[in-house]
Every structure is written in structure tokens, then in C-alpha cells.
C-alpha positions as semicolon CSV with decimal commas, in nm:
position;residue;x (nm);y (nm);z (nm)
1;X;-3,298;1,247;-1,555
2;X;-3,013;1,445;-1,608
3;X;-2,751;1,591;-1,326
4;X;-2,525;1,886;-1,349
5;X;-2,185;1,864;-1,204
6;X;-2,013;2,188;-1,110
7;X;-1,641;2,160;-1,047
8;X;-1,432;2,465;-0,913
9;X;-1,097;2,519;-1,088
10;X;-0,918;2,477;-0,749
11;X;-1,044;2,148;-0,678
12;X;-0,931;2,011;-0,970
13;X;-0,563;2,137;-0,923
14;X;-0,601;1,984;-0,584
15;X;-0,659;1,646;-0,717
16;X;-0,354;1,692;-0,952
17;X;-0,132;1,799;-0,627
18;X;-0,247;1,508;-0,437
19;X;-0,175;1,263;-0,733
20;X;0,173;1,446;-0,801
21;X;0,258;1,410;-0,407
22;X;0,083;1,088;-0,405
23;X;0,297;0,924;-0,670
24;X;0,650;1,038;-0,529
25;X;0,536;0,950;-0,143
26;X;0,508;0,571;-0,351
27;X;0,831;0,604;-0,559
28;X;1,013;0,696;-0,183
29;X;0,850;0,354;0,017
30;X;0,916;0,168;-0,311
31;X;1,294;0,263;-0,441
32;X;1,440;0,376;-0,056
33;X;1,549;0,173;0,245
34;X;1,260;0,354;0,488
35;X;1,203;0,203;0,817
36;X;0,842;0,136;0,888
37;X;0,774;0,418;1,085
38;X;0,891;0,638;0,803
39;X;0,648;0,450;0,561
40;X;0,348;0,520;0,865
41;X;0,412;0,867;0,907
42;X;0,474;0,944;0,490
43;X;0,106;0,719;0,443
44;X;-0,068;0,982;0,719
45;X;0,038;1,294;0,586
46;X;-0,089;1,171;0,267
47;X;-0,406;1,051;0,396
48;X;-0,461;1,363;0,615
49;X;-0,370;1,597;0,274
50;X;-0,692;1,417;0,112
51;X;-0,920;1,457;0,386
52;X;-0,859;1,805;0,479
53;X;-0,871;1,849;0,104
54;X;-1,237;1,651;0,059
55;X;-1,347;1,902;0,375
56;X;-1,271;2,204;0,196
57;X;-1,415;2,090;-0,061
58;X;-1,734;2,013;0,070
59;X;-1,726;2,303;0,287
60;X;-1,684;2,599;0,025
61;X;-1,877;2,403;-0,228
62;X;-1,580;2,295;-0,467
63;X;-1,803;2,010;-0,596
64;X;-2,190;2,094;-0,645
65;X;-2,444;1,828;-0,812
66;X;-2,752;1,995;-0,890
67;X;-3,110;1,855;-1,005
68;X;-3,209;2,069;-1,344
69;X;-3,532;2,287;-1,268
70;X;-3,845;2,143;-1,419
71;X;-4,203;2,321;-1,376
72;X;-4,427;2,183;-1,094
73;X;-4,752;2,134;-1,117
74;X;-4,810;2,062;-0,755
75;X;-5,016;2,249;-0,547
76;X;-4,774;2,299;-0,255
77;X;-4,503;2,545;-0,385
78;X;-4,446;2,837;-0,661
79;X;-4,322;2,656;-0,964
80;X;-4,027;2,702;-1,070
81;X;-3,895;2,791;-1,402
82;X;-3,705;2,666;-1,607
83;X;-3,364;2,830;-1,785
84;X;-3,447;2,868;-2,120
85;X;-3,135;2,890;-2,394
86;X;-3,090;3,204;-2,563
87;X;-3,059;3,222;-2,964
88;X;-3,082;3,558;-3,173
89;X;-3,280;3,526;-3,489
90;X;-2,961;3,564;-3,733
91;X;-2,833;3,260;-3,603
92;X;-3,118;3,087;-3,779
93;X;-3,060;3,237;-4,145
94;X;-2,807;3,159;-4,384
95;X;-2,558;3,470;-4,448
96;X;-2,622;3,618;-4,758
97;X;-2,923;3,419;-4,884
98;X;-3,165;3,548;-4,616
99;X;-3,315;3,180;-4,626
100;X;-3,386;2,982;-4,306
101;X;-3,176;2,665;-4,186
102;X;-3,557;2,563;-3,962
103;X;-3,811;2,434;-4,163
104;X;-4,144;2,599;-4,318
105;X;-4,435;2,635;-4,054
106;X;-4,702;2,460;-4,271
């Protein structure tokens, strides 16, 4: 079965920002002379930037997975229909030729 994952642009830029922030909070611990409470307080704001982003995200839908539709055949519900991809018939001969790419229908 087969999921679709919907990603809004923002979230994604989020993730970069958090990475980007992420990776100099590190390169500050690592390479200065911090004293611990420094490192504490630089690991929380970095902890509470990824939570408050992962709640906006889940609360304006930034991430959605949805189920395809399929048609039901149950008895307890309308079924529901399925999205159907759209082709015009030119797409399906070759330019010039007026002969089809499908095959015969014998």
C-alpha cells in the first residue's frame, strides 16, 4: 500500500535553520572554553527551537501522510472515488504521423 507524504516549503527551511544553528551551537561547546552552564543553557535553546518547531508543525499541518482513496465496497459509507490522472488524446499520437504510441484494440 502506498502513502503520500505532503511536506510544506516552510518546514523544510525549518529543518535547514535548525541544522545550520544546530551545527554552530556544536562548533561553540567544541572549539570555546564554555563553562557548563553555558553548554546547558546553549543545549535548551536548541532543544526548545525543535520542539516548538515539531508543534507548529503538527499544528498547521506542515507534515501530512495521507492513505490514497480506493473504492469501498462496504455497505456502511458512500464510496469514495478515486483521482483519476488526466491525459489529452494528442499525447497518445506521434506528431506528424498521426499513428498511435498504445497498441491496436484487437
Amino acid at each position: 500500500m502506498h502513502h503520500h507524504l505532503q511536506i510544506r516549503h516552510w518546514v523544510v527551511w525549518s529543518l535547514y535553520f535548525g541544522v545550520v544553528c544546530g551545527v554552530v551551537a556544536l562548533i561553540n561547546i567544541l572549539a570555546r572554553n564554555m563553562s557548563s552552564t553555558q553548554d546547558i543553557i546553549v543545549l535548551l535553546f536548541g532543544a526548545l527551537f525543535w520542539l516548538l518547531a515539531g508543534i507548529a508543525c503538527y499544528g498547521y499541518d506542515g507534515v501530512k501522510i495521507e492513505l490514497p482513496a480506493r473504492l469501498s465496497g462496504n455497505k456502511t459509507g458512500p464510496p469514495t472515488v478515486r483521482q483519476r490522472e488526466w491525459r489529452a488524446a494528442s499525447e497518445f499520437v506521434l506528431p506528424g504521423t498521426r499513428k498511435s504510441m498504445l497498441p491496436p484494440k484487437y
